[in-house]
C-alpha positions as CSV (number, residue, x, y, z in Angstrom):
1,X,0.0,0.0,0.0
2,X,1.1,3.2,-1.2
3,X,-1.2,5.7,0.7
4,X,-4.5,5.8,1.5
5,X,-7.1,8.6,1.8
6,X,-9.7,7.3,5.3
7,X,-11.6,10.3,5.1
8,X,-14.9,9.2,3.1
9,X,-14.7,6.1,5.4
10,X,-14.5,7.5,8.9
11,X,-17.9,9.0,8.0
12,X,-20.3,6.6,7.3
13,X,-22.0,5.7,10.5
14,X,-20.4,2.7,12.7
15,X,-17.4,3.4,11.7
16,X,-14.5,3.1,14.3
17,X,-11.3,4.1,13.1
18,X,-9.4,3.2,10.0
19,X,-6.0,0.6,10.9
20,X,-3.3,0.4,8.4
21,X,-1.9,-3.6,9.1
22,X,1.0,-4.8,7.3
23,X,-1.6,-6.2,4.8
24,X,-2.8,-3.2,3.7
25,X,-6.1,-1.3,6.0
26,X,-8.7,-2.2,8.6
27,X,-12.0,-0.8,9.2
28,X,-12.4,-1.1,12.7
29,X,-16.5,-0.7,12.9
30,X,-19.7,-1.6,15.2
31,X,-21.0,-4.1,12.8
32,X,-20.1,-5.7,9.5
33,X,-22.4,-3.4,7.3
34,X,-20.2,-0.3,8.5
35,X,-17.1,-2.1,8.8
36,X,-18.4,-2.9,4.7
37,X,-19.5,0.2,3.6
38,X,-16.6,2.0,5.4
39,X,-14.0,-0.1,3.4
40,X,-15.9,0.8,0.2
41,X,-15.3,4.2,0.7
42,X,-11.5,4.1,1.3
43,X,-9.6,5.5,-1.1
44,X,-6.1,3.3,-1.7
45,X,-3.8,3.8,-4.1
46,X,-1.5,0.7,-4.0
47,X,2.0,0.3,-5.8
48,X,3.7,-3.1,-7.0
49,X,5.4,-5.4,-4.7
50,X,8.7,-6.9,-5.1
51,X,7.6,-9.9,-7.2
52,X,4.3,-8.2,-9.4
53,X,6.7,-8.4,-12.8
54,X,6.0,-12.2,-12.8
55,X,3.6,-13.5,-14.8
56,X,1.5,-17.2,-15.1
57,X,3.5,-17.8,-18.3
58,X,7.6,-16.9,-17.2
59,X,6.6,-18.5,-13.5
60,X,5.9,-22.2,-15.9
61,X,9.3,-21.5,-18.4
62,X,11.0,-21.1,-15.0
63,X,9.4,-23.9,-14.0
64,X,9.8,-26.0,-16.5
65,X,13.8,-24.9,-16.8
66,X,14.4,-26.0,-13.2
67,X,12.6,-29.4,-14.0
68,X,15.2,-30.4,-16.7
69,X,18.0,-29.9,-14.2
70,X,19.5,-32.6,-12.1
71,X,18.2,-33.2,-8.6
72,X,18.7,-34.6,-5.9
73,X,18.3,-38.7,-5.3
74,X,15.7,-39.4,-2.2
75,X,16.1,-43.1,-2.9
76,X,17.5,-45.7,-5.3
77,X,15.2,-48.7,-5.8
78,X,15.2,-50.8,-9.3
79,X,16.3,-49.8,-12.4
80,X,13.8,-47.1,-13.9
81,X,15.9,-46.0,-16.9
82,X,16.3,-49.5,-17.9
83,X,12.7,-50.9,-17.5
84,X,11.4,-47.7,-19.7
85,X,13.7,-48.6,-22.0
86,X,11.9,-51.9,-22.7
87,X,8.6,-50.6,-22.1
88,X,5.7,-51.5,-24.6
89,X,4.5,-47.8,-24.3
90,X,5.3,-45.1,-21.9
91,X,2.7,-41.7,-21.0
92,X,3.9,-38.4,-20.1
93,X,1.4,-35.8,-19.1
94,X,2.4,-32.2,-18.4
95,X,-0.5,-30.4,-15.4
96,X,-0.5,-27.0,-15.5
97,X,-3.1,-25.3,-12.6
98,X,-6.0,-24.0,-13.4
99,X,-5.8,-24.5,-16.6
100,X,-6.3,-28.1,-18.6
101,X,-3.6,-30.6,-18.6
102,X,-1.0,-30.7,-22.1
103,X,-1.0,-34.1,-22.7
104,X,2.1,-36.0,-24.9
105,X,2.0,-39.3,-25.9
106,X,4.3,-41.6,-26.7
107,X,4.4,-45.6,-28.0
């Protein structure tokens, strides 16, 4: 939160007192209908935070980079390269949230 203009808010009936929290603001009110109405009438002007230049898209690419990389082995238990190397027919599915799974497939 950049600034914030309480002024409009303080004024409709019930109304408290206007908080600024870490979060952003608070309307401190009697009941939820002013505490409501009171945060409809703030004025907030709000500027970007640290990480607001990522988007959906270079968050996946990134993603997906760090994916192809090494990583560390949890546990060893068979031989996984070798038995897909025989395999009949493998599938690979790519899930992306919220949108719908990209499905490859292979034989």
């Amino acid at each position: 939160m950049k600034s914030f203009d309480d002024s409009a808010a303080r004024a409709v009936p019930g109304v408290r007192k206007v908080v600024p929290v870490p979060s952003g603001v608070a309307v401190v009110a009697d009941h939820f209908w002013a505490a409501k109405a009171g945060r409809e009438a703030l004025k907030v002007e709000w500027e970007a935070a640290p990480g607001a230049p990522l988007d959906s898209a270079a968050l996946l690419a990134e993603f997906r980079r760090l994916a192809d990389q090494p990583g560390r082995v949890a546990a060893t238990a068979g031989d996984s390269p070798a038995a897909l190397a025989i395999a009949k027919r493998t599938i690979a599915a790519d899930y992306v949230v919220p949108t719908s799974p990209t499905r490859r497939w292979s034989r």
